[in-house]
N, C-alpha and C positions, 0 to 999 in steps of 0.2 A: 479352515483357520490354522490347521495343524500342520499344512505344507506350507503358508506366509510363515509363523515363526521360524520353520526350519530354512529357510529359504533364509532370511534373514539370519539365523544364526550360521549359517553352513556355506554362501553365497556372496559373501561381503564384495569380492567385485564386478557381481551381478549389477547393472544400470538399473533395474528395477528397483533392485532391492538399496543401490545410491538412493536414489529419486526419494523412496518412502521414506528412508530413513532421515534425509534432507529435510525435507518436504511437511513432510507426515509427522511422523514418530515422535522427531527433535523437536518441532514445533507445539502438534496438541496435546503430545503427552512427557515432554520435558525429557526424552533421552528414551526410549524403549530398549531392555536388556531382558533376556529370558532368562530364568532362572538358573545359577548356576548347575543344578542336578539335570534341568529338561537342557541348559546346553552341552554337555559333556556327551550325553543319550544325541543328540542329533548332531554333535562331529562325529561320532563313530559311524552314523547312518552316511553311505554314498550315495543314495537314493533314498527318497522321503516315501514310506509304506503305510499303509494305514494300519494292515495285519501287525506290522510290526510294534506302531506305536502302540495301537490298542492290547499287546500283549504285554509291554513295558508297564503300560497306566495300570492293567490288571493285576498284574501278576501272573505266576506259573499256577496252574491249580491241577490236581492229580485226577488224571483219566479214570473213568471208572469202567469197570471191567463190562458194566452190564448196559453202559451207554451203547454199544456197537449196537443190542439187542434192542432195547427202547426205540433210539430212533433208524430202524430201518429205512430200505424205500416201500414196502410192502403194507407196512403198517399203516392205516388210516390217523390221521394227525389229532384227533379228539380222541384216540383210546389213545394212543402216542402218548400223550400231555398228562391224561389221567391213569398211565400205568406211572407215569415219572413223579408223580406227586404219591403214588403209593410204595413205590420201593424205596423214596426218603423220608415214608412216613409221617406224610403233608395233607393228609386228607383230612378232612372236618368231621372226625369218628363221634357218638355221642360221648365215650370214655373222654375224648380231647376237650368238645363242650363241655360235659358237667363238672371237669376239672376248671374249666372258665368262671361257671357260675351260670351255661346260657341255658342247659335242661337240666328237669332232675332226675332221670332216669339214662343208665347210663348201659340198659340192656339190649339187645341187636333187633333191628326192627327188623329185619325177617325172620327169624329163630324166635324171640323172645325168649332164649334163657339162657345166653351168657352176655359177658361185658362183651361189647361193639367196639373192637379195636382194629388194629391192620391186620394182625396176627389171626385173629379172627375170622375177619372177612375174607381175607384169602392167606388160606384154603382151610380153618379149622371150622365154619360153617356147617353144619348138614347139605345145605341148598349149594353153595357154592364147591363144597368137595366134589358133590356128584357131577353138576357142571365142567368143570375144570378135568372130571375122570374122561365123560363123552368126548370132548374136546381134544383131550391126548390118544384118546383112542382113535378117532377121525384122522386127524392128520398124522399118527406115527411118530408122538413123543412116546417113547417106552421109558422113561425114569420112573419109577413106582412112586417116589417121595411125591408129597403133596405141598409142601412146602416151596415159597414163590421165589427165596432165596436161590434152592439147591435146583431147581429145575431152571431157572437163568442161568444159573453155574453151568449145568450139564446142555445146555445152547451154545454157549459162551466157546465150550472145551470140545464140543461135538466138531469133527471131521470126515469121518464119513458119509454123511449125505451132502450134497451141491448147494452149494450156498444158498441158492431160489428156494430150496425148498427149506432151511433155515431160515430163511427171511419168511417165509409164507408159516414155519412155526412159532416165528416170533411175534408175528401179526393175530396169529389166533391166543394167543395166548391175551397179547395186550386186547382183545376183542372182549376177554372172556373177564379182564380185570373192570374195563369199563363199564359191562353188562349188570356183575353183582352188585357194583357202586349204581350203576343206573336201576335198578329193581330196589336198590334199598333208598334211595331217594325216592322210588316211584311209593313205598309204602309208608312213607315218613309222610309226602304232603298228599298220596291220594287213598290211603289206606289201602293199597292194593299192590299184589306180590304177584307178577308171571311165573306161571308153571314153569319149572326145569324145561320140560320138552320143548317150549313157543322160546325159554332164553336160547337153549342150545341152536335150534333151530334158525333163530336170528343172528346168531354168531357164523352159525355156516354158510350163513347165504350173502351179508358184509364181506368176510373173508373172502369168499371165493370170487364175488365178484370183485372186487379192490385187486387181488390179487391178477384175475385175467384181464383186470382193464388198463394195467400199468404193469404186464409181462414185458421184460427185458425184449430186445429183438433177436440177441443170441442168446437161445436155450436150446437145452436138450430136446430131442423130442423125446425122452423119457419122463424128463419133466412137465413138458407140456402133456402128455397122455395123462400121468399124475394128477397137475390140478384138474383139469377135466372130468377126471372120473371121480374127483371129492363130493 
């Protein structure tokens, strides 16, 4: 619909665009004019884009730094989705509920003894610290901080390892955000918390496969001996 207006605004001695406005336009709807704002935006267009218009309609909005790391190509799309709803702090914590009114306990369902908040969950947990420790140690994060800010930061800024294998740290990491969320749902409605070892373990064997089954076709073979031997 959005290439006819501009056709119509942009094309005036297009035959087509005669015909509709003849025809068409004049006729069932008494003169069709686009808006002065949407025709200004499409004389400046020489060609009718969609990226473009839909950038106009949106808006500019500010890249965020830690978008490159969320949606890699490594990443599995359901840890993907649920790391990007926890680095904006969008996840259905019980501190989020009971401030709703929808529980009245507002303490962490695998711990039970602090508030259940993001900050929390990842990484000030017991269950998910340790988690999150395995995990960096596996794949060759060395940032010590535990924090899910500063350890995207140090992905983000990291240049000395090859991107495949940033991508493959970015994947285990969003593995490991999905896991805690998934273990603390698993004990919300089935009263029941997988041992560290069966999470970790599930997290290495996702990763590593997601990771060799959508390898680049140019890579290192340092890289490829790497994931292989994870």
């Amino acid at each position: 619909m959005g290439k006819y207006v501009w056709a119509v605004e942009k094309k005036s001695d297009n035959l087509w665009v005669k015909w509709a406005t003849l025809y068409t336009l004049n006729n069932r709807y008494g003169g069709y004019k686009p808006k002065a704002l949407v025709a200004a935006q499409f004389q400046m267009m020489p060609q009718y884009s969609i990226t473009e218009v839909y950038a106009k309609l949106t808006g500019e909005f500010e890249k965020k730094p830690w978008s490159t790391v969320i949606w890699g190509r490594m990443g599995i799309p359901r840890h993907q989705f649920c790391s990007w709803l926890a680095t904006q702090g969008r996840l259905m914590t019980r501190e989020k509920l009971q401030s709703w009114g929808v529980c009245d306990s507002n303490k962490c369902l695998i711990c039970d003894e602090h508030t259940e908040d993001h900050r929390h969950l990842f990484f000030d947990c017991e269950y998910s610290r340790r988690c999150l420790s395995e995990i960096k140690q596996w794949c060759g994060i060395t940032i010590r901080s535990q924090d899910w800010q500063q350890v995207i930061h140090w992905l983000v800024s990291r240049r000395r390892d090859s991107k495949y294998r940033r991508m493959v740290q970015a994947a285990a990491l969003e593995a490991v955000i999905y896991c805690i969320w998934q273990a603390r749902n698993l004990a919300l409605w089935e009263g029941k918390i997988p041992c560290i070892a069966h999470t970790v373990k599930k997290i290495k064997c996702d990763v590593k496969h997601r990771c060799i089954t959508v390898m680049p076709k140019k890579i290192s073979q340092n890289d490829r001996r790497w994931i292989e031997a994870l």
